[in-house]
C-alpha positions as CSV (number, residue, x, y, z in Angstrom):
1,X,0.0,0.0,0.0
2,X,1.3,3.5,-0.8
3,X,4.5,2.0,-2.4
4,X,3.8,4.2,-5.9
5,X,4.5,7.6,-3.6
6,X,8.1,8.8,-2.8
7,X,8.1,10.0,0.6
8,X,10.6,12.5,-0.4
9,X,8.3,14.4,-2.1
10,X,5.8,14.5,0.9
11,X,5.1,16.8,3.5
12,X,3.1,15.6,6.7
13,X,1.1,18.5,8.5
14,X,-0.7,18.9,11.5
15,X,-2.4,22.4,12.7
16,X,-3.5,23.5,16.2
17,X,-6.8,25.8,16.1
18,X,-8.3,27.9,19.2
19,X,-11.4,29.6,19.2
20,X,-10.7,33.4,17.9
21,X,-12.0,35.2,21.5
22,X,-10.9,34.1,24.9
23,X,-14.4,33.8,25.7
24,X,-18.3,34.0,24.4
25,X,-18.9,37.7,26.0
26,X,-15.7,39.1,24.0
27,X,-17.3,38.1,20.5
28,X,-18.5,41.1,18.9
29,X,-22.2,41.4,19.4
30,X,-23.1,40.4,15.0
31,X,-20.7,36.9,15.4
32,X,-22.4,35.9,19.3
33,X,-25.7,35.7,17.2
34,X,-24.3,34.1,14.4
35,X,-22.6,31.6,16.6
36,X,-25.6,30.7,18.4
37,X,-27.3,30.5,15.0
38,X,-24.3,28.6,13.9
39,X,-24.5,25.8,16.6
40,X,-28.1,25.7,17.5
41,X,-28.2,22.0,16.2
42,X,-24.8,20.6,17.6
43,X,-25.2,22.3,20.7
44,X,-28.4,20.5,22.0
45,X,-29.4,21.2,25.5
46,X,-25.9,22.7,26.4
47,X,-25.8,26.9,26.2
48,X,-23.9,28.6,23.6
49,X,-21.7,30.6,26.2
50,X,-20.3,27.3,27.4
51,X,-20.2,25.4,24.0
52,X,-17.7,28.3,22.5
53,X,-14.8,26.3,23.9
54,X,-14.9,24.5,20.8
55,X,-15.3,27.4,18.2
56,X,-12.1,26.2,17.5
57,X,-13.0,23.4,15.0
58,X,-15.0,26.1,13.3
59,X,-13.1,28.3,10.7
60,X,-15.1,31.3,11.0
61,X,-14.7,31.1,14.9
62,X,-11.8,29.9,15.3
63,X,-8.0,30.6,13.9
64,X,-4.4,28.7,13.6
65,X,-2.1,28.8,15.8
66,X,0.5,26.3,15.0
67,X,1.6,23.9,12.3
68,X,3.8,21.4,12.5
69,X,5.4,19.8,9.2
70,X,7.3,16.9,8.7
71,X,9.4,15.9,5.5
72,X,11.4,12.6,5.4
73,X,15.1,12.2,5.0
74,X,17.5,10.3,3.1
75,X,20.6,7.9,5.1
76,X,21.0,4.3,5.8
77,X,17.6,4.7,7.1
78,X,14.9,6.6,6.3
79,X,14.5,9.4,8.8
80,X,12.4,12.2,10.0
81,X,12.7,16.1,10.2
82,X,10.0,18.1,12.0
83,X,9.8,21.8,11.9
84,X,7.0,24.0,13.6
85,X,5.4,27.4,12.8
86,X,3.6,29.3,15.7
87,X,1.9,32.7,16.3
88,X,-0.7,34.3,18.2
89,X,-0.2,36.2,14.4
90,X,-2.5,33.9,12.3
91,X,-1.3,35.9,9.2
92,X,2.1,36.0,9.9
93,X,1.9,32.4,10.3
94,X,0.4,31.7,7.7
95,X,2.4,34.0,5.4
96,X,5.2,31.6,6.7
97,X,3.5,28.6,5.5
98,X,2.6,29.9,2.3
99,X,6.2,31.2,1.7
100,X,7.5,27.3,2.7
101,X,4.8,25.7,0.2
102,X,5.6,28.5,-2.3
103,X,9.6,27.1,-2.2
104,X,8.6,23.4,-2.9
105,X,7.9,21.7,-5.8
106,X,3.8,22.0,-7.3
107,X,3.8,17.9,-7.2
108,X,4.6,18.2,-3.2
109,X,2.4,16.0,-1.5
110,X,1.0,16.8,1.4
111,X,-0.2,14.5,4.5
112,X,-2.8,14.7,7.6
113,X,-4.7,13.1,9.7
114,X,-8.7,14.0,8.6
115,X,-6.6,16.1,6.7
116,X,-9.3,16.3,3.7
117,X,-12.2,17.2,6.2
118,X,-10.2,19.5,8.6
119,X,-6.6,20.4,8.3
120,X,-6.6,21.6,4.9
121,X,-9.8,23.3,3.8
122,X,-9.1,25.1,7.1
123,X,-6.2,26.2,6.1
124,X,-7.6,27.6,3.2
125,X,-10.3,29.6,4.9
126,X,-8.2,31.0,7.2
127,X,-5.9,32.4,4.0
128,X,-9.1,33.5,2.4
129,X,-10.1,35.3,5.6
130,X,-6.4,36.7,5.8
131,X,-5.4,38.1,2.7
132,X,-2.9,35.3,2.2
133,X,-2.5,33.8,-1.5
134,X,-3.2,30.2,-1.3
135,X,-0.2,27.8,-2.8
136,X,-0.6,25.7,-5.7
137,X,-0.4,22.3,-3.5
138,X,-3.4,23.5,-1.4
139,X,-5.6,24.7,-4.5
140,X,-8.1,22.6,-5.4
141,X,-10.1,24.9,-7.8
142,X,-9.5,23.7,-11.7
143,X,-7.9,20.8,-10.7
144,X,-9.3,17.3,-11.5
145,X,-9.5,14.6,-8.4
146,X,-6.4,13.0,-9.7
147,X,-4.5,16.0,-9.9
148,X,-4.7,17.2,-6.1
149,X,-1.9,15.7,-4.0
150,X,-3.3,15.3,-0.8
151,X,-2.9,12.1,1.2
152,X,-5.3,11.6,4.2
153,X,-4.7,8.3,6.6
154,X,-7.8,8.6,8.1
155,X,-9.3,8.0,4.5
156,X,-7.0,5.5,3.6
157,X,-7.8,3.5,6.4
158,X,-11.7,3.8,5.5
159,X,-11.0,1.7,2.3
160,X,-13.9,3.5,0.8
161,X,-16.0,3.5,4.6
162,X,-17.5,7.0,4.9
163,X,-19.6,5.7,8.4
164,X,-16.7,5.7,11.0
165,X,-13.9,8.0,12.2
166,X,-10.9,6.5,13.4
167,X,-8.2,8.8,15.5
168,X,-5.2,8.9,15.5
169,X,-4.2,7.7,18.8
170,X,-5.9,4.4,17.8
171,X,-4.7,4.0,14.9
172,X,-0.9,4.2,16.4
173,X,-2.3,2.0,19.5
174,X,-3.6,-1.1,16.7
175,X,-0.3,-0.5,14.7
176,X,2.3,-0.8,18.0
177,X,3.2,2.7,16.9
178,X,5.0,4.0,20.5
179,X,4.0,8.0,21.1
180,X,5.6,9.6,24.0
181,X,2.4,10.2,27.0
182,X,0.7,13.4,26.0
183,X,0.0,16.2,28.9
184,X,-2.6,17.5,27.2
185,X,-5.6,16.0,24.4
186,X,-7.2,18.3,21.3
187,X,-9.8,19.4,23.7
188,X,-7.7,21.2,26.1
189,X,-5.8,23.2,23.6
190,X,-8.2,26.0,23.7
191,X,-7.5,26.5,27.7
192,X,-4.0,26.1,27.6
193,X,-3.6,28.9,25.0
194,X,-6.3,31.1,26.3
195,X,-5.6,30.1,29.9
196,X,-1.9,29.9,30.1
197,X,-0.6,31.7,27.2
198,X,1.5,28.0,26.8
199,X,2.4,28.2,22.4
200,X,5.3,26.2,23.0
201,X,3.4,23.8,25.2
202,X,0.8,23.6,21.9
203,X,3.4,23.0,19.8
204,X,5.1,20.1,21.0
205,X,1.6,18.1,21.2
206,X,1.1,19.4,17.4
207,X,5.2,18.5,16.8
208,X,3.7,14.6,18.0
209,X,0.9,14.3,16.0
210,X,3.0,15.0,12.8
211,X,6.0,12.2,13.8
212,X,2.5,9.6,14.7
213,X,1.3,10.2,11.0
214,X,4.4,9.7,9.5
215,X,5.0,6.5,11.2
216,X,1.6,5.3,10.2
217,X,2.5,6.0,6.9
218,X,5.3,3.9,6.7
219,X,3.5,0.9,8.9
220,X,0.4,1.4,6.0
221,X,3.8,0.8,3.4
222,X,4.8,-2.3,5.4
223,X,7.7,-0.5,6.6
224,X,9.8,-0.8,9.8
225,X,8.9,2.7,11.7
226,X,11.8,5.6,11.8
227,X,14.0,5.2,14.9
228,X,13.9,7.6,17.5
229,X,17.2,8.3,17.1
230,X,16.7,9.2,13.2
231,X,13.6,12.0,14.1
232,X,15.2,15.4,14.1
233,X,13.0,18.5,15.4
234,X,14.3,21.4,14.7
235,X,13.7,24.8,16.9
236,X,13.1,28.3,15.6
């Protein structure tokens, strides 16, 4: 499986989204409506004030700040390099990205987890909303289906299955893929940002995610995963 791709000429990203206002009651008035509009289905009997902790997941509450990327390496064994971008700037990060992207080749191919539901359409959105030029390996306009170069694992383990969604952190666990004990989960990145200011903190548990998809990528190739010692993150 996956053995047509060169994993030299992949990318593997993960993004870290908070909701855009520390709280519900610093919304402008126009986007408190339209949030309660928004999530008048999903929210059920819980109130709008206390389900904004998850505006996050939500583009047009939420924003980026972090992503992590990973790119394999060449050497007697296949390794791992793991770079992260992070702002409480959403522009200026992701004028970053864009510039990175903009400095690889148009046949990159890029990797995530739900990448083809979340990560990438949100980044998108968020360039839209930001005035940033979207690069040619996140452009889907124009392009035929076999022409995008997006990998998602969580569709490839589907094998055509659109009922379930499968995690990552179970996906690692059936696999035997080892991932250092996390101090915090997706749900708590909202608090820790807005709560304790903690980026780096963020970005370490985003840093993670990336090394877990790249090692279910090569399990999925029937590959021996990328030793420890052969994972390279580098800091700003």
């Amino acid at each position: 499986m996956l053995e047509q791709y060169d994993l030299h000429n992949l990318m593997v990203i993960d993004i870290e989204t908070v909701p855009q206002y520390s709280s519900h009651d610093q919304m402008p008035e126009v986007f408190q409506k339209l949030w309660d509009t928004k999530t008048q289905h999903q929210r059920k009997e819980e109130t709008a004030e206390a389900f904004y902790e998850r505006a996050g997941i939500w583009a047009e509450f939420g924003k980026i700040i972090c992503i992590s990327m990973g790119i394999f390496t060449n050497g007697r064994v296949t390794g791992l390099r793991v770079k992260s971008i992070a702002s409480h700037d959403e522009k200026e990060l992701l004028e970053k990205f864009a510039s990175i992207l903009n400095n690889q080749p148009p046949s990159l191919i890029l990797c995530a987890h739900n990448g083809k539901e979340f990560d990438f359409p949100y980044i998108c959105r968020r360039m839209l909303v930001n005035g940033v030029k979207i690069p040619s390996q996140l452009e889907l306009s124009g392009k035929k289906p076999w022409e995008i170069n997006h990998l998602d694992t969580m569709e490839l383990w589907k094998f055509g299955d659109y009922k379930n969604y499968t995690s990552l952190s179970l996906l690692t666990a059936i696999f035997n893929i080892p991932t250092p004990k996390d101090d915090i989960d997706g749900s708590m990145v909202g608090s820790v940002y807005w709560n304790e200011n903690d980026l780096d903190r963020i970005c370490t548990y985003c840093q993670k995610d990336v090394i877990a998809t790249a090692q279910l990528l090569k399990r999925y190739r029937g590959e021996d995963l990328i030793p420890d010692e052969c994972i390279t993150i580098v800091t700003p």
